[in-house]
Steps between C-alpha positions, in 0.01 A plus 500: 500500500497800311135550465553581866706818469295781497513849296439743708630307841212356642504661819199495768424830410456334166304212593225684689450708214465253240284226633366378163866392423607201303706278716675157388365297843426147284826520370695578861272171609235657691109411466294775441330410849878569646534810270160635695576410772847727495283797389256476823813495687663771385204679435622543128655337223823422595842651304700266333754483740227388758346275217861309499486465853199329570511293204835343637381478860186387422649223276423130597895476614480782719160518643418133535143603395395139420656368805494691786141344622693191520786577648323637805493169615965496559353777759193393612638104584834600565601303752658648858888529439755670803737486159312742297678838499390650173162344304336540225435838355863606442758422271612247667430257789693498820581225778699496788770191511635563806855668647355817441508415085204560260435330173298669236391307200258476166401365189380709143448401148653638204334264277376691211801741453684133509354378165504814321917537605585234639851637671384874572157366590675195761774773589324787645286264683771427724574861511128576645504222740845601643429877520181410732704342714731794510186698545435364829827590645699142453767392299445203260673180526328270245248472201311198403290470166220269451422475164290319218512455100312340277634157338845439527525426113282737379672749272409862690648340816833456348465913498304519847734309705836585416389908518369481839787275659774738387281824630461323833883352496640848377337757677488287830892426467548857428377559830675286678236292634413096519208386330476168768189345354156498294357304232459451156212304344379415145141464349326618196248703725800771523583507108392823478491632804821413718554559840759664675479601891763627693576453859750706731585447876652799665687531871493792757451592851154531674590882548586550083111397381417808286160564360372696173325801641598870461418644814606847642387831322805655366705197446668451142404289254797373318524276162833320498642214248482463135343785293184487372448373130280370246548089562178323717272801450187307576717177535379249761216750632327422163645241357430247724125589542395375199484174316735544220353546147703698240232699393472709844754780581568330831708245351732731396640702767852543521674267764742591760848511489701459774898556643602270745842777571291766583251284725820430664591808581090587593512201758841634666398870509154423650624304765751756571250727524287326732791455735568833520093498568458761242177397355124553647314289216644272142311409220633282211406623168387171356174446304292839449860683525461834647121466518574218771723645724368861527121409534624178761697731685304752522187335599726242769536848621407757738427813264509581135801515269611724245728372217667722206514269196712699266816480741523062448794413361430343164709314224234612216445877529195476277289257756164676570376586857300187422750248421733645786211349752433206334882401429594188683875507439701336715734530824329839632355603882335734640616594862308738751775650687514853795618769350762544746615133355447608115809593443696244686299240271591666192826455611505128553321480153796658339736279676369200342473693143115475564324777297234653772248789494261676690190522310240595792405539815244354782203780513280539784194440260295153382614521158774417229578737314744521175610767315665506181714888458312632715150396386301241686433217338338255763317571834380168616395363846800229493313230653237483232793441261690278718283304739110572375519377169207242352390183679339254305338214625513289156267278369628102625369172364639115565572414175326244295803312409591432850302214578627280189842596547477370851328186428748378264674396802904441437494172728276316225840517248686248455814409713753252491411198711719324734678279275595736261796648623584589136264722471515672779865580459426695170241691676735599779749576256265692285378748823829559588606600120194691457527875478338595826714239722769458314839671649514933470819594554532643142282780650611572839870442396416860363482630805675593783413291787771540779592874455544703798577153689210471716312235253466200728279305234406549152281334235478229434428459908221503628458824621787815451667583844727809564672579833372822674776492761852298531524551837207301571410297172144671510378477159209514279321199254323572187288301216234596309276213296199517313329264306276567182338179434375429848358806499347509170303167632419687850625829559421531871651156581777619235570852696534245809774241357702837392521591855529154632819418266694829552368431898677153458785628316645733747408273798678204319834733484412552915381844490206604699240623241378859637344725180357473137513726230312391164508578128130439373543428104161442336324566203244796423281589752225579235450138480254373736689149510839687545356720787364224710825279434646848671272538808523127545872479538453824712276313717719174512844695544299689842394251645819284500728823578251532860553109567842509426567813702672663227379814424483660154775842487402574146538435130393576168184430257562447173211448280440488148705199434366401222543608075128471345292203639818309609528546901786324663458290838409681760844543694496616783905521668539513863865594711554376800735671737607276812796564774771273628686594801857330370547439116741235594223314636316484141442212309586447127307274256808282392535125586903536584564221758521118420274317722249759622134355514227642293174585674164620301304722701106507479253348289497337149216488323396473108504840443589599174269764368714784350807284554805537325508127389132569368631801296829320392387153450158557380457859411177516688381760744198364724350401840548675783823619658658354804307541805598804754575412854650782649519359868731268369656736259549677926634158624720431245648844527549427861679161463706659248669789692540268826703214318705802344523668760623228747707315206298229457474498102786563239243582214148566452308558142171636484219255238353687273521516112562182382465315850757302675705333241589871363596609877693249515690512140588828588595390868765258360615714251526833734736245702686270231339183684231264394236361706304150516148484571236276606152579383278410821260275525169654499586748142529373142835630373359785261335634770779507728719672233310763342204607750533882560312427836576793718628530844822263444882518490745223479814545768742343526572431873896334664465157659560639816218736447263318382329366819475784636402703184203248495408513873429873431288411172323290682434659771350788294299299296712536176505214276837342448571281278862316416549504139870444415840548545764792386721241305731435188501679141122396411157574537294170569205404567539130622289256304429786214773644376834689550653792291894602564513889631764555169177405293235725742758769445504522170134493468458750778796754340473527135134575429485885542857561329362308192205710525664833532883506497 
C-alpha cells in the first residue's frame, strides 16, 4: 500500500487545492463511476485517507452493493414475530427466549482469507464472529462452522482442510468455547474457492442489548484491544470482492492474524464494562478496520465525531494514516462512553491488561472528521461512507444450461432391483464410506465441544444444544445446513430445503424453531447466471422464512466465489435458532434401547435428483431436487417437539443427505445397536433407502408409546409408517441384505483419517 502514503500529507487543505491529482482508485477496487461519485459528494477529490475509506466500505463485503435490492425482501416478507428483539441492520440479531434471557446470534464467511491461509484465514473468522456477539452486550457460549472444500483427494485440500480445522479448533479452544455443531462437505465446485462460515450464539439479559451508535456530544471515543499493525490491510474488505485471479492486486492482500489470549481478555473486559454500564455505543473493528467503526458509529449516531488518528496504538510505527484506517487487525473495539465514565473504563481496561485509548470525541456536527498531527485528513458525511454506498441492480439471466441439467433426471439411473440384495449392500456401504457421509470425528475431535459445561448436544446430533439456565433446563438448539447441488439445479427451491433441514434439525432435537440467520455464498455477481441464481435463492429463502414464521436476524453475502470461469454451487447456508423450555426433555439421534419400534415419518417418493447416492454411485448431478413442502416441514416440527416433549420417542433423525438408510446407519451406530427393517409394500427397496425426499425422520418410539405416539400422528395427518425394530448387532434389511454394525463401523470411521491423518 505504499503508493498510498503521501509526500506532503494529503490533508483536505491539500485535496481542494489539487483537484487534477493522480489517485490509485482502480487499484483500492473502486470503478471510476464510484470514484465520481465520491468527488460529487465531497465536493472534491477526496485525500487518500478518505480514498481508503470508501474503497473499504464501499467494497462488495461491506456494502452489499450487489445484494442489497434483494435482501429487501428478509424485511419486506418478514414475517410477524413477538420473539424478535433485535433485527436485521445490526451486528447481530436478537430474540427473546423467555425468563427474562436474550439470545443473540449470526453467521459470516471468511472464505477467501481461508484459502489463501488456511489457519489465520479459518482463525480470525471465529474471532469476528465472537467479537459481534460481544458487541451486542452478551457473552458467547458456542461457535459452529459450516464449511466446504473441494474433493476430498484432491491434492490442495490436503493443505485447505487441515489449516482451517486447527484455526477453528485452536483459536476457539483458546477461548474457551464449544464448537457444538456445523458441517463439512466435499465437491470439486469448491477446489478453488473453499468455504468457511462461522456461527456464534451469545446469552444475556433483555436489559444488556447494546447497540453500535455513538450518541451524546462530548462523549469519548475510545480504541481498546490489540494495537494497530500492518496484517489484513485491505484483508476481507477486498479480498473477498473479487474473483480471484493472480494477476489483480486484490488477491494479494495481507490476511489477518488473530490471538485467541487477548480476545479473551477483550470478551471479559467488555462485559465488565457493560455491567458496570459504562458504555453509550460498541463497534467491533472487523472488516474496513477503523473505517468501519468510526463512520458506523458515527452515522448510528446523533451528531458528528471527531477522531485523532496519530494517537492509535500501533505495532508498526511506520503504517501511514492510510493503512491505520484500512487495517483490519484483530481483537480491537471501539466503545462510546460519558466522560464522567472515561476514566472508570480505562480502568477496567487496565485490569484485564487491555491496551485502550481515547482517540476522539462525539461532535455536535454531521461529519467525521480525522486528523493526522494536527492536520485534517478526512471530513466526510459518515453515512455516505457507511450506509450510502453503491446499489446495483445487476444484470440476471436463467442460464442456458439449466434446462438440460434438469432434464437428465437422476430417477432414470439405474438402481438395484428387488432381488439384488447384493448390490444394494455395496451401494449402502459405499454412501456411508463416501467422504461426505462417511463418519467426521477426525475434525470435530479438534475441537472443544463440552467446555464451559453447558453443551447439552454436539455434532454429530442433529442440532447443537447448550443450557441457558440450570435452574430451569432452559436452553437453546442450533444447526445450520446447506446444500450446493440442490441448489445449483434450483436455487429458490434450494434456498428452501436449507431452511427446511436446519428447521427439521432443531425441531427433531425438540426445540421450538424461533429465528434464522444465513450465510449467502455464491459466485460473482458480474455474471448474469450467478446473479439470478442469487436473487432466486433470495426469493425462495423469503418466502419460506414468512411461512415458516421464522424471521431472518441477519447474515452475511459473500460473493465472488469463484477463480476465473469456475463458479462453485450456489450455497446458500441457513442457522436456525429454536428454544426448549427443559434440555432434559431433548431428544438425541442414537438408537440406545433394544426393542424400541422404528417409525418413518412423511412421504417417500423417487426423489433422487442431487442425491447423495446419485453423486456417490453414479457421479451424476441432474433432475430436479426434492420437492418443498413447508406445511409439512410445520407439521413435522410440531409432532416432533410434542413426542419429545411428553416422552413419547427415545430418538429421532432427521432424512436428508443420503436418505433413510444413512439416518439410520448413523442411528445404530450413535447407539451401539442395530436395527431390522421391512421395506413396505408400496416402495421398491432403492427407493426406500436412498430417496432424499424431504419432510421425514425415522424415531424410534417404546412399545408402550407407540399407540399413543401414533394416535397423535394420526390425528394430525402425519404419515406413519412402521419400518423396523431397534434390535441385535446388524443392520438388515429382511429379504435384501444385512451388514454387522463392526463392518458399518469401519466403513463409516476410517475414510477421512485415511484421507487426512
Amino acid at each position: 500500500m505504499s503508493s498510498m502514503t503521501r509526500t506532503p500529507l494529503d490533508t483536505v487543505k491539500h485535496a481542494s487545492g489539487t483537484p487534477g491529482a493522480e489517485q490509485p482508485w482502480a487499484e483500492l477496487g473502486l470503478s471510476r463511476h464510484e470514484y465520481e461519485r465520491i468527488r460529487e459528494i465531497l465536493g472534491r477529490r477526496p485525500t487518500g485517507a478518505e480514498l481508503a475509506m470508501y474503497s473499504v466500505m464501499w467494497s462488495e463485503h461491506c456494502s452489499y452493493k450487489s445484494s442489497k435490492v434483494h435482501l429487501k425482501q428478509f424485511g419486506d416478507k418478514a414475517p410477524p414475530s413477538d420473539a424478535l428483539l433485535v433485527g436485521i441492520g445490526e451486528q447481530a440479531g436478537v430474540v427473546d427466549v423467555g425468563q427474562g434471557y436474550a439470545v443473540t446470534f449470526k453467521v459470516e464467511s471468511h472464505n477467501h482469507p481461508s484459502y489463501v491461509e488456511p489457519y489465520q484465514g479459518a482463525a480470525t473468522g471465529i474471532g469476528g464472529i465472537v467479537r459481534d456477539i460481544i458487541a451486542m452486550g452478551a457473552r458467547p457460549v458456542a461457535v459452529m462452522d459450516p464449511l466446504r472444500f473441494g474433493a476430498a483427494d484432491h491434492p490442495d485440500t490436503k493443505r485447505v482442510l487441515p489449516g482451517v480445522v486447527a484455526g477453528i479448533g485452536g483459536y476457539g479452544n483458546c477461548l474457551g468455547l464449544p464448537n457444538i455443531g456445523g458441517e463439512v462437505v466435499f465437491d470439486p465446485c469448491y477446489q478453488g474457492n473453499p468455504l468457511v462460515n462461522a456461527l456464534c450464539v451469545g446469552v444475556m439479559r433483555h436489559e444488556d442489548i447494546h447497540l453500535a451508535k455513538a450518541a451524546g456530544v462530548g462523549n469519548k471515543v475510545i480504541l481498546y484491544g490489540a494495537r494497530t499493525g500492518g496484517d489484513g490491510i485491505g484483508g476481507a474488505s477486498i479480498l473477498a470482492s473479487e474473483t480471484f485471479d493472480d494477476a489483480k492486486p486484490s488477491k494479494r492482500p495481507s490476511v489477518q492474524v488473530g490471538d485467541p489470549f487477548q480476545e479473551k481478555l477483550l470478551i471479559e473486559c467488555t462485559l465488565e464494562a457493560f455491567a458496570e454500564d459504562l458504555v453509550v455505543g460498541i463497534q467491533d473493528l472487523g472488516a474496513a478496520g477503523l473505517s468501519c467503526a468510526t463512520s458506523e458509529l458515527a452515522s448510528n449516531g446523533t451528531g458528528g465525531m471527531r477522531v485523532e488518528l496519530d494517537v492509535v496504538p500501533l505495532r508498526d510505527a511506520t503504517l501511514s494514516p492510510e493503512e491505520i484506517l484500512m487495517s483490519e487487525s484483530q481483537e480491537r473495539m471501539c466503545a462510546v462512553v460519558e466522560p464522567a465514565k472515561a476514566e472508570r473504563f480505562l480502568a477496567v481496561c487496565e485490569k484485564w491488561d487491555v491496551t485502550a485509548t481515547v482517540i476522539g470525541e462525539v461532535t455536535d456536527g454531521d461529519r467525521l472528521e480525522i486528523f493526522w498531527h494536527g492536520e485534517q485528513i478526512v471530513d466526510v458525511p459518515p453515512r455516505t461512507v457507511a450506509h450510502d454506498g453503491p446499489v446495483y441492480e445487476r444484470p440476471m439471466a436463467r442460464p442456458g444450461w439449466l434446462d438440460a441439467l434438469r432434464a437428465d433426471d437422476a430417477a432414470k439411473l439405474p438402481r438395484p432391483g428387488a432381488a439384488d440384495g447384493d448390490a444394494l449392500r455395496a451401494q449402502v456401504l459405499r454412501l456411508v464410506g463416501s467422504p461426505n457421509q462417511a463418519d467426521k470425528s477426525w475434525i470435530t475431535s479438534q475441537y472443544d465441544r463440552f467446555v464451559l459445561g453447558n453443551t447439552v448436544l454436539a455434532q454429530p446430533e442433529d442440532s447443537g444444544m447448550i443450557r441457558i439456565d440450570e435452574e430451569t433446563g432452559l436452553g437453546v438448539a442450533l444447526a445450520t445446513d446447506g446444500n450446493g447441488r440442490y441448489a445449483k439445479l434450483d436455487p429458490y427451491a434450494g434456498a428452501q430445503l436449507a431452511l427446511a433441514e436446519s428447521y427439521r434439525n432443531v425441531a427433531a432435537t425438540g426445540a421450538r424453531p424461533l429465528a434464522v440467520t444465513d450465510c449467502l455464498n455464491f459466485p460473482s455477481p458480474e455474471d448474469p447466471a450467478g446473479m439470478w441464481q442469487f436473487a432466486e435463492a433470495c426469493r425462495g429463502l423469503a418466502d419460506a422464512c414468512r411461512t415458516l414464521g421464522t424471521p431472518v436476524t441477519g447474515g452475511n453475502v459473500s460473493l465472488y466465489n469463484q477463480t476465473g470461469d469456475q463458479p462453485i454451487h450456489p450455497t446458500p447456508v441457513v442457522g436456525v435458532l429454536g428454544v426448549i423450555d427443559d434440555v432434559a426433555r431433548r431428544t438425541p439421534m442414537a438408537f440406545a434401547t433394544e426393542g424400541q419400534l422404528l417409525y418413518l415419518l412423511g412421504d417417500t417418493r423417487p426423489e433422487l435428483g442431487g442425491s447423495a447416492w446419485s453423486q456417490v454411485v453414479h457421479e451424476h448431478l441432474g433432475g430436479l431436487p426434492p420437492a418443498v413442502d413447508l406445511e409439512r416441514e410445520r407439521l413435522l416440527a410440531e409432532i416432533l417437539i410434542a413426542a419429545s416433549r411428553d416422552g413419547m420417542i427415545g430418538a429421532a433423525h432427521d432424512l436428508s443427505d443420503g436418505g433413510l438408510v444413512q439416518a439410520v446407519v448413523e442411528s445404530c451406530l450413535r447407539g451401539g445397536h442395530g436395527a431390522r427393517l421391512v421395506v413396505p409394500e408400496e416402495l421398491e427397496a432403492a427407493v426406500f433407502l436412498f430417496s432424499e425426499s424431504q419432510g421425514r425422520a425415522v424415531v424410534a418410539v417404546p412399545r408402550s408409546e407407540e399407540m399413543r405416539f401414533t394416535d397423535m400422528c394420526g390425528a394430525r395427518g402425519l404419515p406413519a409408517t412402521r419400518i423396523g425394530v431397534v434390535d441385535g448387532d446388524t443392520l438388515e434389511l429382511q429379504g435384501h441384505f444385512g451388514i454387522p454394525l463392526t463392518e458399518l463401523r469401519e466403513t463409516y470411521e476410517r475414510t477421512i483419517p485415511e484421507l487426512f491423518a
